[in-house]
C-alpha positions as CSV (number, residue, x, y, z in Angstrom):
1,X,6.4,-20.7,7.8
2,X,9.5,-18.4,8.8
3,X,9.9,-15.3,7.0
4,X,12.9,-13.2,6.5
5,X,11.9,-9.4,5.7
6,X,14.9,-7.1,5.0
7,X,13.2,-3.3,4.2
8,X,14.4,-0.3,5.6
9,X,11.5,1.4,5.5
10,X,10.1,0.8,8.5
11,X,6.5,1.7,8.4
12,X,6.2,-0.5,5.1
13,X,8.5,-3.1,7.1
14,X,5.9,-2.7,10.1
15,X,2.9,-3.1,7.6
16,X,4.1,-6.0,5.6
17,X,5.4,-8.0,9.1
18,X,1.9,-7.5,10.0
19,X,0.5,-9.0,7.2
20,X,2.8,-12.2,6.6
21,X,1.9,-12.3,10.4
22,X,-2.3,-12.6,9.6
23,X,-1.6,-14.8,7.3
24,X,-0.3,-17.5,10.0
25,X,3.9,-16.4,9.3
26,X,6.5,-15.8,11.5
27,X,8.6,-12.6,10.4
28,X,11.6,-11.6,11.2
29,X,12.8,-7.9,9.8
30,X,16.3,-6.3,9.5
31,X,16.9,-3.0,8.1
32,X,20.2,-3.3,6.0
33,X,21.6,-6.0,3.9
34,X,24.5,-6.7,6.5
35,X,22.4,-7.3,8.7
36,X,20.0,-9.8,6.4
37,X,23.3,-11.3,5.4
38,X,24.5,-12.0,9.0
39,X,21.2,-13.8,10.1
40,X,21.0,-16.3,6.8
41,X,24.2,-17.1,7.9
42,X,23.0,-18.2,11.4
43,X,19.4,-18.7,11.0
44,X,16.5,-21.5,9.2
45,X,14.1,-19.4,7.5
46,X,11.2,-20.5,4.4
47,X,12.0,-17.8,2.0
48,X,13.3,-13.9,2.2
49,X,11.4,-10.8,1.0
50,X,14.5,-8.6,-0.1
51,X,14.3,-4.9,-0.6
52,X,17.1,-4.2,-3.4
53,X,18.0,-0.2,-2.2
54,X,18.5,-1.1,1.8
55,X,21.9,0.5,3.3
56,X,24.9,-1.7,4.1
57,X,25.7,-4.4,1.3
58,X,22.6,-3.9,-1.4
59,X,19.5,-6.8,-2.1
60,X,21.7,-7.8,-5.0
61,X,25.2,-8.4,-3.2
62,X,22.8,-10.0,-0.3
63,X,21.4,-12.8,-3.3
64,X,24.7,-13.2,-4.6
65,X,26.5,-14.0,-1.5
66,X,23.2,-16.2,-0.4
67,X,23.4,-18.1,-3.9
68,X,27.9,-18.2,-3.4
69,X,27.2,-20.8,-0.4
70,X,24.8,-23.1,-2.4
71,X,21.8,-21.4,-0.5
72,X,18.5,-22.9,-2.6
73,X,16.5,-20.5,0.2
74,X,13.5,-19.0,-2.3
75,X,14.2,-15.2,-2.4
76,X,11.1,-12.7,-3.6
77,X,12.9,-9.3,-4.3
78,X,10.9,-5.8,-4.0
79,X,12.2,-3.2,-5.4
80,X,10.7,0.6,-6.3
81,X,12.7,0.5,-9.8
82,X,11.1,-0.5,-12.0
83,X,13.7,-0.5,-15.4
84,X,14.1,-3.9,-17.2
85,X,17.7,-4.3,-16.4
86,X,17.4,-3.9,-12.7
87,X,14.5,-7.2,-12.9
88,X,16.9,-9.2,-14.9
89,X,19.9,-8.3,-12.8
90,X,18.1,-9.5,-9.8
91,X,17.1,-12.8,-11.0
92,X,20.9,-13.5,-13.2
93,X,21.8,-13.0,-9.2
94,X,19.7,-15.8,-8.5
95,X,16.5,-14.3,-7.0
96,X,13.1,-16.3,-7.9
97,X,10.8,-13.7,-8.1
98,X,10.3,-10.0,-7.8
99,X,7.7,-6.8,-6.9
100,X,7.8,-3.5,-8.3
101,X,6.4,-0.7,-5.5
102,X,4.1,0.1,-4.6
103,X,2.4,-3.4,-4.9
104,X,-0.7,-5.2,-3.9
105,X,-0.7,-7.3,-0.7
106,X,-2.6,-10.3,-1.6
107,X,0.0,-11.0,-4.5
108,X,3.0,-10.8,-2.0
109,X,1.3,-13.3,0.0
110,X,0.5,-15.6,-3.2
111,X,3.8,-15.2,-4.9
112,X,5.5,-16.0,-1.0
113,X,3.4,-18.8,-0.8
114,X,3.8,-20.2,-4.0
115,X,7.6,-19.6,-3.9
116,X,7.9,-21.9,-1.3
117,X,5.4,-24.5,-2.2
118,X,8.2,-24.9,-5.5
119,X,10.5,-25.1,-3.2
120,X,9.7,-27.8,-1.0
121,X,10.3,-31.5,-1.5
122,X,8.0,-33.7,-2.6
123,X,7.6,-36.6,-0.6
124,X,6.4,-40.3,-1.2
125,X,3.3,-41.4,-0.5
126,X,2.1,-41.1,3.3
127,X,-0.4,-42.7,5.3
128,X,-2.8,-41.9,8.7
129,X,-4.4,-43.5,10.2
130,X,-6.7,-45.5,7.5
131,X,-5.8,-42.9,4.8
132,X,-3.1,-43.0,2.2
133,X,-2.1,-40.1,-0.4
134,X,-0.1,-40.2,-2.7
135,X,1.6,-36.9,-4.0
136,X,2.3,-37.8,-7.2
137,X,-0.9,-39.5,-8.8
138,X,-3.0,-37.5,-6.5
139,X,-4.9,-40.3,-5.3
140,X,-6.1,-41.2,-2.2
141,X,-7.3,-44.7,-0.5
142,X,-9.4,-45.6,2.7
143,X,-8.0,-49.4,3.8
144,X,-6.8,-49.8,0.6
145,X,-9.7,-49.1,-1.4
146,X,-10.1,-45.3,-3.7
147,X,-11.9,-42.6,-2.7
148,X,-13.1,-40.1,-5.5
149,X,-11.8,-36.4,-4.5
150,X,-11.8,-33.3,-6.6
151,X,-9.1,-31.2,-7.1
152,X,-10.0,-28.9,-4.5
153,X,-11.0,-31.7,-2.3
154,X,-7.8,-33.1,-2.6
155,X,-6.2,-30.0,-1.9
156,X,-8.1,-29.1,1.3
157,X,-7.5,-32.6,3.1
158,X,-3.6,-32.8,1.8
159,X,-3.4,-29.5,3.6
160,X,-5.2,-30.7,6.6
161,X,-3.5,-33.5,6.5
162,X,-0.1,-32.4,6.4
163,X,-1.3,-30.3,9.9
164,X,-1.9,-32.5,11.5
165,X,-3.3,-31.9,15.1
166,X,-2.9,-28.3,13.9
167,X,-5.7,-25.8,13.7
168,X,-6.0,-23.5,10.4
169,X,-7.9,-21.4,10.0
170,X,-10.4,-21.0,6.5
171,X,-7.5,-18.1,5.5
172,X,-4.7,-20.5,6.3
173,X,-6.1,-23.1,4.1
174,X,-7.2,-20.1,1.7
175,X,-3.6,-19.2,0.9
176,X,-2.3,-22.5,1.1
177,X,-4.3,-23.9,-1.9
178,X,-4.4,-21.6,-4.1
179,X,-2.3,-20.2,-7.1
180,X,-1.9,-16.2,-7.4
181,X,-5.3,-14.7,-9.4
182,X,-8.0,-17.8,-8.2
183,X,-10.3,-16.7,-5.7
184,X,-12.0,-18.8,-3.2
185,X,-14.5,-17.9,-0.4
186,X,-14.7,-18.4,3.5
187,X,-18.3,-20.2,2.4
188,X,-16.8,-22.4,0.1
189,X,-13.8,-23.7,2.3
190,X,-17.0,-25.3,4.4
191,X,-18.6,-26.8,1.4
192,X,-15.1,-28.3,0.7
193,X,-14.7,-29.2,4.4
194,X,-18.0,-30.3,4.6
195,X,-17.7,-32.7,1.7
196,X,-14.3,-34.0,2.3
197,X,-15.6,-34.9,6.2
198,X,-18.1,-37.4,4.5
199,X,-15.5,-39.0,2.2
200,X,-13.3,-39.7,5.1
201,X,-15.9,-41.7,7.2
202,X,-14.3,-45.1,8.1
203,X,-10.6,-43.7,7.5
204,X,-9.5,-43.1,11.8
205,X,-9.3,-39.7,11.4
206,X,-11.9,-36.4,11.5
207,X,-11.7,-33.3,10.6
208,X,-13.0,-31.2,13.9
209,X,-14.5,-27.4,13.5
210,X,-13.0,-25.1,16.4
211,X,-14.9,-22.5,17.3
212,X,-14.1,-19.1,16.0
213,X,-10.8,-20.4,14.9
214,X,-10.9,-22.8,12.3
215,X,-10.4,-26.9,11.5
216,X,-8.2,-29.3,12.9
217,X,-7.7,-33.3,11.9
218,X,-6.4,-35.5,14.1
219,X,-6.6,-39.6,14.8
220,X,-9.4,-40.9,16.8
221,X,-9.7,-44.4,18.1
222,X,-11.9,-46.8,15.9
C-alpha cells in the first residue's frame, strides 16, 4: 500500500513515515502542498495523509484541486485545529476523514487502513486452486462443497488469500482485519491460522509459517 504523507514537520513527518513503514507501507513525504499537488498529479498512490497548515497552496486547496479532477483517492487530513468549522470545511472539500494533534498512532494506522479498505472495489467471486470465495455472501467452498469459517476465519484466509505467494506478517494480517477500537493478539492470529490450515486440507493450497517473518499461502501440486 502506497502512501502519500504531506507534513512539514519533519520530525513528526520522519516519525509517522516510520510507522506506516512497520506496518508493511510504502511512504512517500513532501513538505508543502505544491509540492503534494504536483506528485498526485504524476504519481498512483492508496490514500494521502494531509497536514492542513503546510506552506505553498494549504491541505484544503490541495483536497479541492485533488477532488476538481474527479480524484476518488481516500484523503485522511491532520490538522492541530481543532474548531468545528475547520473539520467541516475539510470534509465539504471532499476529505474522508480527519485527526486532530497530537493523535494516537494506532488510530492513524486504523483509520488509513480502513479508509482504503472503503475504497477499494469489490470484486466477484474468485477461485484457487480448489477454493472459491465469494465477497459478497462470505462463503467459501472446497470442490464445490461449503466449508464452515468464522468471521475471523474468513477474514484471515481472504487476506491470505488475496497475498498470495506473499508473506505477512501476524501485524500485517493484524491491521488488515480489523476495524479501529477491536484488539487482537499475536497468539490469537495462530489459533486463527492454525484453524483455518485444517479447514483448507484437500483445497491445493497451504498456508506455510516462515520463520521469524510470518505466513505465506501459495498452490502446491495435489
Amino acid at each position: 500500500m502506497h502512501i502519500l504523507l504531506v507534513e512539514d514537520d519533519t520530525v513528526l513527518a520522519d516519525g509517522v513515515a516510520r510507522l506506516l513503514k512497520g506496518h508493511g507501507m510504502a511512504v512517500d513525504v513532501v513538505g508543502n502542498g505544491n509540492d503534494a499537488d504536483a506528485m498526485l498529479l504524476r504519481s498512483e498512490v492508496a490514500a494521502v495523509v494531509l497536514d492542513i497548515g503546510v506552506p505553498g497552496i494549504d491541505g484544503f486547496e490541495v483536497v479541492r484541486r485533488l477532488r476538481a479532477r474527479g480524484s476518488r483517492l481516500p484523503v485522511l487530513l491532520l490538522t492541530a485545529r481543532d474548531a468545528i468549522q475547520d473539520r467541516v470545511h475539510g470534509l465539504e472539500m471532499g476529505a474522508d476523514d480527519y485527526l486532530v494533534k497530537p493523535f494516537a498512532t494506532q488510530e492513524l494506522v486504523a483509520r488509513l487502513k480502513a479508509l482504503v479498505r472503503r475504497s477499494t472495489p469489490q470484486v466477484g467471486e474468485f477461485t484457487i486452486g480448489g477454493l472459491s470465495m465469494d465477497p459478497f455472501s462470505k462463503r467459501a467452498k472446497i470442490n464445490d462443497k461449503f466449508i464452515d469459517l468464522s468471521a475471523r476465519e474468513w477474514a484471515v484466509l481472504e487476506y491470505l488469500v488475496q497475498q498470495t505467494a506473499r508473506v505477512v506478517s501476524k501485524q500485517q494480517i493484524i491491521d488488515a482485519i480489523l476495524s479501529w477500537g477491536e484488539e487482537l493478539t499475536a497468539n490469537a492470529v495462530e489459533v486463527y491460522v492454525s484453524r483455518v490450515r485444517l479447514k483448507i486440507v484437500g483445497s491445493g493450497i497451504v498456508i506455510r509459517t516462515i520463520r521469524g517473518f510470518g505466513y505465506m499461502l501459495e498452490k502446491v501440486e495435489q
